[in-house]
C-alpha positions in Angstrom: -58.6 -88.0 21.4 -62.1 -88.7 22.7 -62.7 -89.8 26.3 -64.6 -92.7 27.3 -66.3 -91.7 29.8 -68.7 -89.7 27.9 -72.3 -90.2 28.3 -75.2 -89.7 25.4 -76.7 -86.6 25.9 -80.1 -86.6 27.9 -83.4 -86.0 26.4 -84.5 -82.2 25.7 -86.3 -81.2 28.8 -89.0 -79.1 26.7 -89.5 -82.4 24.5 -90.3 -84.0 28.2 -92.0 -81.7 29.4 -94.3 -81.3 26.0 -94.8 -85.6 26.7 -95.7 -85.2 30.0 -98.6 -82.4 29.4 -99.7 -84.4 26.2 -100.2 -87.7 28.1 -99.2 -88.3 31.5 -96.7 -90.3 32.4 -94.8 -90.2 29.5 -92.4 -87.9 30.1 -90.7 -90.5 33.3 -91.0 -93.1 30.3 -89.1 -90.6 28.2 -86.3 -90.1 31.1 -85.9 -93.9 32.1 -88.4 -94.0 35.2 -91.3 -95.5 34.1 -92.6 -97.1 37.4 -92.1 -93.4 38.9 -94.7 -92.4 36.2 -96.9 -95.4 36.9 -96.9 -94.1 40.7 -98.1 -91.0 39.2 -100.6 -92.3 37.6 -102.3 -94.5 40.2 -102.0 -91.6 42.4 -104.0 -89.5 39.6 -106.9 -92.2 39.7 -107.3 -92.5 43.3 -107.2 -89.0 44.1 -109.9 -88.4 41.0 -112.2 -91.1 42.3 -111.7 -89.8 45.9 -112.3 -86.1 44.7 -115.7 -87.6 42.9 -117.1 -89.0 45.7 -116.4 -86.4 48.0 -117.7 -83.3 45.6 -120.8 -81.8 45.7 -123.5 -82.5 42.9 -123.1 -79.8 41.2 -119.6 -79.4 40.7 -117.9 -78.9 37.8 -115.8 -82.1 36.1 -112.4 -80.2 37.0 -114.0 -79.5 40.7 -114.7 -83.3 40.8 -111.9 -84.4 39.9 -109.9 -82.0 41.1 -107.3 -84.3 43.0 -106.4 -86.0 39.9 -106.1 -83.0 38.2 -103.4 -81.8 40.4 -101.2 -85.2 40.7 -101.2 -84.7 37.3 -99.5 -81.0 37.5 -97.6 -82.7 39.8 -96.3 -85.2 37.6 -95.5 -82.5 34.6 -93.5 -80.4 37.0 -91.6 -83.5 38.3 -90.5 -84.9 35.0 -89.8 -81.5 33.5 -88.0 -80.9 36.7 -86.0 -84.3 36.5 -85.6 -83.5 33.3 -83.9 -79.8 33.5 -81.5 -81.5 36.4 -80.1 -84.7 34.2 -79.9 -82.1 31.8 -77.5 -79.6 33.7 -75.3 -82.1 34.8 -74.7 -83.3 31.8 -73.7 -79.8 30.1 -71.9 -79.6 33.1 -69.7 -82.9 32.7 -69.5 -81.9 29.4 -67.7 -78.5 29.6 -64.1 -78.4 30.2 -62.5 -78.0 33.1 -62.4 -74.0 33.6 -60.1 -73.5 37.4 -57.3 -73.3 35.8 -58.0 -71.0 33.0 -57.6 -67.7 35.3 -54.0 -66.7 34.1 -52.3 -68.5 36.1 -54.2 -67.4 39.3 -55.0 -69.8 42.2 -58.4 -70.1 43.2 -59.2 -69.1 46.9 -58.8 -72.0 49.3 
C-alpha cells in the first residue's frame, strides 16, 4: 500500500545547476522561484552598469563588469544550493523510518 503523502521527486540538482550556469536565472525557474531569479537578475544589471561606470578605461570587459559577473556566481551557487537542500529532504522523507531497526535497542534519550 502506497502512502499519500508522497511528494514528486525534486529536480536533479546537477540538471539546475547546469541551467543556471547556461543562462541565469533559470535554474530558480527550474525549482519554482522564478521572481527569486528575476531578483537575481536585476541585481546582475545594476551591479554591471554600476561596475561600468565606475572602471577604469582600460579595463578589461570581465573587470568592467565585474559586479555583474559575481551576482551571477551568486545566483549559480544559490540555486544549486536550493537545489541540493529540496533534494535531501526529499531522499530523506523518502527513506524509511530506521530508529527502530537497532535490534530491539532504544535509542539514547
Amino acid at each position: 500500500m502506497t502512502s499519500s503523502n508522497t511528494q514528486p521527486a525534486p529536480p536533479n540538482p546537477y540538471l539546475v545547476l547546469g541551467a543556471a550556469i547556461v543562462l541565469p536565472a533559470s535554474g530558480h525557474v527550474i525549482l519554482g522561484v522564478p521572481v527569486r531569479g528575476l531578483q537575481f537578475l536585476f541585481f546582475m544589471v545594476i551591479l554591471a552598469w554600476v561596475t561600468a561606470k565606475v572602471a577604469p578605461p582600460d579595463a578589461s570587459f570581465i573587470g568592467r563588469h565585474a559586479g555583474g559577473f559575481l551576482i551571477y556566481a551568486l545566483s549559480i551557487l544559490d540555486a544549486y544550493k536550493l537545489a541540493r537542500i529540496r533534494h535531501a529532504l526529499w531522499v530523506h522523507k523518502a527513506a524509511p523510518d530506521s530508529d527502530n531497526s537497532q535490534g530491539g535497542i532504544a535509542p539514547h534519550t
